[in-house]
One Martini backbone bead per residue (centre of mass of N, CA, C, O) as a GRO file, in nm:
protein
  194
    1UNK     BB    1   8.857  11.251  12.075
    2UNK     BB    2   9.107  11.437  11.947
    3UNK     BB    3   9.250  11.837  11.909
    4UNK     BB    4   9.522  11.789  12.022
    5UNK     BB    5   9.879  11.872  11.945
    6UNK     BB    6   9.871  11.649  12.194
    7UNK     BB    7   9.960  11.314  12.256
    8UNK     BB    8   9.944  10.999  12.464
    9UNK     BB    9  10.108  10.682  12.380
   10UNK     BB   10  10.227  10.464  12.543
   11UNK     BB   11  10.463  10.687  12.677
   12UNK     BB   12  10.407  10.874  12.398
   13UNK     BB   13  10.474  11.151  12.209
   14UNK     BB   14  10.255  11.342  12.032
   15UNK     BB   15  10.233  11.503  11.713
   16UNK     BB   16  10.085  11.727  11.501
   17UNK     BB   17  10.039  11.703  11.165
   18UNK     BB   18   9.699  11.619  11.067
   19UNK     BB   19   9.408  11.743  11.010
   20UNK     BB   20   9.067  11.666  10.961
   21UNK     BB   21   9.060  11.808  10.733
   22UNK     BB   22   9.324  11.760  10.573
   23UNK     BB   23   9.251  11.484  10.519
   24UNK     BB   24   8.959  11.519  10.372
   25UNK     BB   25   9.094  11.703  10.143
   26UNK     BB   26   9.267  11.426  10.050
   27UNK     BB   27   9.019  11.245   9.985
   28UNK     BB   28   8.888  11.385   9.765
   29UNK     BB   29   9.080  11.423   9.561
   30UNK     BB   30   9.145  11.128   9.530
   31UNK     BB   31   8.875  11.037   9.445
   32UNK     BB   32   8.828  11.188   9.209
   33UNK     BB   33   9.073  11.069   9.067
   34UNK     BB   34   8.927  10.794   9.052
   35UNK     BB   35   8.665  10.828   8.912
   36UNK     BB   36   8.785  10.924   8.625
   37UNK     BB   37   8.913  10.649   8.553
   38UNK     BB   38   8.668  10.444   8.737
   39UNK     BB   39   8.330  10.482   8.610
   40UNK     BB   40   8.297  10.261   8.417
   41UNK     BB   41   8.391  10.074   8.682
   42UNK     BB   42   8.386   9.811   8.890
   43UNK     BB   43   8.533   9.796   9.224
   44UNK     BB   44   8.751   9.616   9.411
   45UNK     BB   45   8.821   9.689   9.711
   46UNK     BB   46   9.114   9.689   9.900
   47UNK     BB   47   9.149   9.674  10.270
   48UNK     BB   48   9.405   9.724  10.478
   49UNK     BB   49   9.489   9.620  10.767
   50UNK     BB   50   9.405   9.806  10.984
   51UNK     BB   51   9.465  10.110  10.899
   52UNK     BB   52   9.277  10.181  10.638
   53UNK     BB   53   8.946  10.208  10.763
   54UNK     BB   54   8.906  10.504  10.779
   55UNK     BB   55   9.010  10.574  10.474
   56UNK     BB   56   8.843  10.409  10.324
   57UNK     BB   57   8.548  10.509  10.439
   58UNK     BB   58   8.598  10.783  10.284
   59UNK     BB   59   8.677  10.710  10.012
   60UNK     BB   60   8.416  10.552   9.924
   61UNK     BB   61   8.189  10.782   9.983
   62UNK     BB   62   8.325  11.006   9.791
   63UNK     BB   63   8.345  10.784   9.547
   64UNK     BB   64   8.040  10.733   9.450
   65UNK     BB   65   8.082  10.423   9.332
   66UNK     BB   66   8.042  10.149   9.255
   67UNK     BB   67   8.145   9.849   9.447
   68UNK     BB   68   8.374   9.614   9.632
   69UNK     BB   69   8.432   9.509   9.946
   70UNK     BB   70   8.729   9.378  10.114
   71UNK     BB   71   8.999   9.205  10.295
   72UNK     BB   72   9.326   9.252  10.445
   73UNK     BB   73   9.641   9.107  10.574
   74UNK     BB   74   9.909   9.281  10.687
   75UNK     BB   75  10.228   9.155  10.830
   76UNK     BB   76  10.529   9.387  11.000
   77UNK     BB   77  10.526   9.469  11.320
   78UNK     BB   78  10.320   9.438  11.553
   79UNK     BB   79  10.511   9.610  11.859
   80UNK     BB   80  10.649   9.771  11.639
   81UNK     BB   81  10.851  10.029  11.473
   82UNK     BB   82  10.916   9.798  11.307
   83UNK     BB   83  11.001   9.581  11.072
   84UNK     BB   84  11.060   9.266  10.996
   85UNK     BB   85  11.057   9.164  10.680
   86UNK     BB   86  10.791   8.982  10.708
   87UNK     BB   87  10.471   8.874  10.535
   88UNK     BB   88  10.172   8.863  10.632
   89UNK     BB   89   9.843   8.679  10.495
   90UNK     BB   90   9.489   8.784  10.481
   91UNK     BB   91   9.229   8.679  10.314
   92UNK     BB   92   8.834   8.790  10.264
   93UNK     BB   93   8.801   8.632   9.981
   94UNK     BB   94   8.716   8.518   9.710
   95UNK     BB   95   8.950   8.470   9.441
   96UNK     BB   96   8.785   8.493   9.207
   97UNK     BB   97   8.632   8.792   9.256
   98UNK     BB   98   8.908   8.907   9.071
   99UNK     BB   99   8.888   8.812   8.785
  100UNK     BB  100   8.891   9.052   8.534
  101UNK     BB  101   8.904   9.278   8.767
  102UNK     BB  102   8.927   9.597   8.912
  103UNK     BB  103   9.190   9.671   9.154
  104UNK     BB  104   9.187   9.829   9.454
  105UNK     BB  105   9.475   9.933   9.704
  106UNK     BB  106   9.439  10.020  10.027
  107UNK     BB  107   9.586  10.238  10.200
  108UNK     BB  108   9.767  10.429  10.469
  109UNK     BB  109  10.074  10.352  10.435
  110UNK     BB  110  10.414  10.391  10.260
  111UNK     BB  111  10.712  10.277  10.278
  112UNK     BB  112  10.938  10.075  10.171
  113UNK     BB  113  10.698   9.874   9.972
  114UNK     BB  114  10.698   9.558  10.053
  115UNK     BB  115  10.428   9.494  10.137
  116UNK     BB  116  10.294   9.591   9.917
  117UNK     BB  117  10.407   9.401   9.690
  118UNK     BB  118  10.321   9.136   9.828
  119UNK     BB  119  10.011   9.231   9.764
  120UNK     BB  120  10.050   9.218   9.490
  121UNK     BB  121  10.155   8.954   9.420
  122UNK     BB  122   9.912   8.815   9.525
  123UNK     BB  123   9.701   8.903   9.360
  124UNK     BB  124   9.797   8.863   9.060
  125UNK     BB  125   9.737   8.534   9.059
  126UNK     BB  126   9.412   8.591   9.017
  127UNK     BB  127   9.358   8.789   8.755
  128UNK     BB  128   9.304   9.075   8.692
  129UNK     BB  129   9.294   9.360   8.512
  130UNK     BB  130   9.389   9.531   8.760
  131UNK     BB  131   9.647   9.731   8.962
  132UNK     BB  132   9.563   9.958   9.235
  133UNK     BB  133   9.707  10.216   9.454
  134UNK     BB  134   9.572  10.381   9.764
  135UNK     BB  135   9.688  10.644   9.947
  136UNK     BB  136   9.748  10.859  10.243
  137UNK     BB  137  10.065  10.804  10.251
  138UNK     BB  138  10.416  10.879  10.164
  139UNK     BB  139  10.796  10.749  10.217
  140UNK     BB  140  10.997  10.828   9.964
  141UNK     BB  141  11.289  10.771  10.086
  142UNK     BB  142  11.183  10.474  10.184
  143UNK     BB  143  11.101  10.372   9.918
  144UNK     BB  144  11.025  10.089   9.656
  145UNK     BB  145  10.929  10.072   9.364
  146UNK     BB  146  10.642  10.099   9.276
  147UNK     BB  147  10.435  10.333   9.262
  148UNK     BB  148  10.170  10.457   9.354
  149UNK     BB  149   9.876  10.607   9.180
  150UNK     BB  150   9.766  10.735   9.491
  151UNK     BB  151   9.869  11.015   9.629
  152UNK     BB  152   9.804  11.200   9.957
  153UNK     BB  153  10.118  11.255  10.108
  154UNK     BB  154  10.461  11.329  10.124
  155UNK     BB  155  10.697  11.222  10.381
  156UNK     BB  156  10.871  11.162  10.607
  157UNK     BB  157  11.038  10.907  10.790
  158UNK     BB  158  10.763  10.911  11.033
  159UNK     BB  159  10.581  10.834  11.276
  160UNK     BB  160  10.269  10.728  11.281
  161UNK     BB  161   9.970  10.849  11.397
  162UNK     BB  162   9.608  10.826  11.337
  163UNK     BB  163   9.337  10.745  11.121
  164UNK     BB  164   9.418  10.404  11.217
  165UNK     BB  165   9.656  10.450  11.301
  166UNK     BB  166   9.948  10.280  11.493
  167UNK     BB  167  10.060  10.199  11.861
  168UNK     BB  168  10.051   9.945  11.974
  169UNK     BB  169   9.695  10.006  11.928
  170UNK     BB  170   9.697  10.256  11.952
  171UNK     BB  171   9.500  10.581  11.866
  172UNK     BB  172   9.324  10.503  11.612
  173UNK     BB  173   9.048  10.694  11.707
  174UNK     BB  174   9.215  10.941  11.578
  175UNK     BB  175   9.159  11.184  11.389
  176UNK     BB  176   9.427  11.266  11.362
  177UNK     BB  177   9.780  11.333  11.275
  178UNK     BB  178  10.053  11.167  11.455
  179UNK     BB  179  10.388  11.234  11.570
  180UNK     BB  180  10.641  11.194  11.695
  181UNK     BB  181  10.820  11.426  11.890
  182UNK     BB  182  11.137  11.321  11.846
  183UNK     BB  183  11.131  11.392  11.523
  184UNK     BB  184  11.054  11.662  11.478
  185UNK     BB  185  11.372  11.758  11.614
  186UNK     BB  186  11.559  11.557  11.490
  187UNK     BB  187  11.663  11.261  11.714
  188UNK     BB  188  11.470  11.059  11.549
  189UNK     BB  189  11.436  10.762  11.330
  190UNK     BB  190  11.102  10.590  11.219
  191UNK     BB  191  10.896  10.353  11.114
  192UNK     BB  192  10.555  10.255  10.946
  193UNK     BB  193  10.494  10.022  10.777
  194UNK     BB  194  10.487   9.946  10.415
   0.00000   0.00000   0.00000
């Protein structure tokens, strides 16, 4: 745990974006915000690994509404800081389990938002009631396509780690979010996450 304004993984540089109070706080709303909506029906959380785990796991206890938690895999980065743009699936869960109830789309962040589209292209096919898509972060500037439904902070262009995103698997297990060093002072500009 560490609530240093600077940490360093793989000998990189990272300041501090956002503290763990600012998360929960943005956590709340966004819970708040789903259960308003989808009080009367039970919603099949899907969670997309690994990086939305920590943030699924205080989103669905926030929302304290009966779900079924499932979760999917989705690969476009592997050991770099962009997108590869191809996203490979791995889906955790009976694919019926899905038809005619309301799907939510965890993720922790969005940049360009092939990723997401390929995920709700996959889960469509099995013909759910509805697809909606929460995330913890959004980088509209890079965003493309339809815009999720429930976003909690949109961020400029930045590479973060930290409250389960990674750099090359490092970080995840920081409470705080935290951004490239290099790109605070605006001297490079890099992506991660679909």
């Amino acid at each position: 745990m560490s609530t240093d304004p600077f940490v360093v993984v793989h000998g990189k540089r990272f300041k501090r974006l956002l503290s763990a109070e600012e998360i929960q706080g943005i956590v709340r709303q966004l819970a708040h915000q789903i259960v308003q909506r989808h009080r009367s029906e039970e919603l099949v959380c899907v969670v997309i690994l690994k990086g939305a785990f920590m943030f699924a796991n205080d989103l669905i206890r926030a929302m304290n509404i009966p779900c079924e938690i499932t979760f999917l895999r989705a690969q476009s980065y592997g050991a770099h800081m962009y997108s590869s743009g191809k996203v490979h699936i791995e889906f955790f869960t009976n694919h019926q389990r899905l038809q005619d109830r309301p799907v939510l789309i965890i993720e922790d962040i969005v940049d360009s938002g092939l990723t997401l589209q390929a995920i709700r292209d996959y889960l469509a096919q099995y013909r759910p009631k509805s697809i909606e898509t929460v995330t913890l972060l959004l980088k509209p500037d890079t965003f493309q396509g339809t815009p999720p439904e429930y976003v909690g902070k949109a961020i400029a262009p930045l590479f973060v780690i930290g409250y389960g995103m990674d750099y090359n698997e490092g970080g995840r297990y920081l409470q705080d979010i935290y951004v490239l060093d290099s790109e605070t002072a605006g001297t490079q500009s890099t992506s991660n996450n679909g």
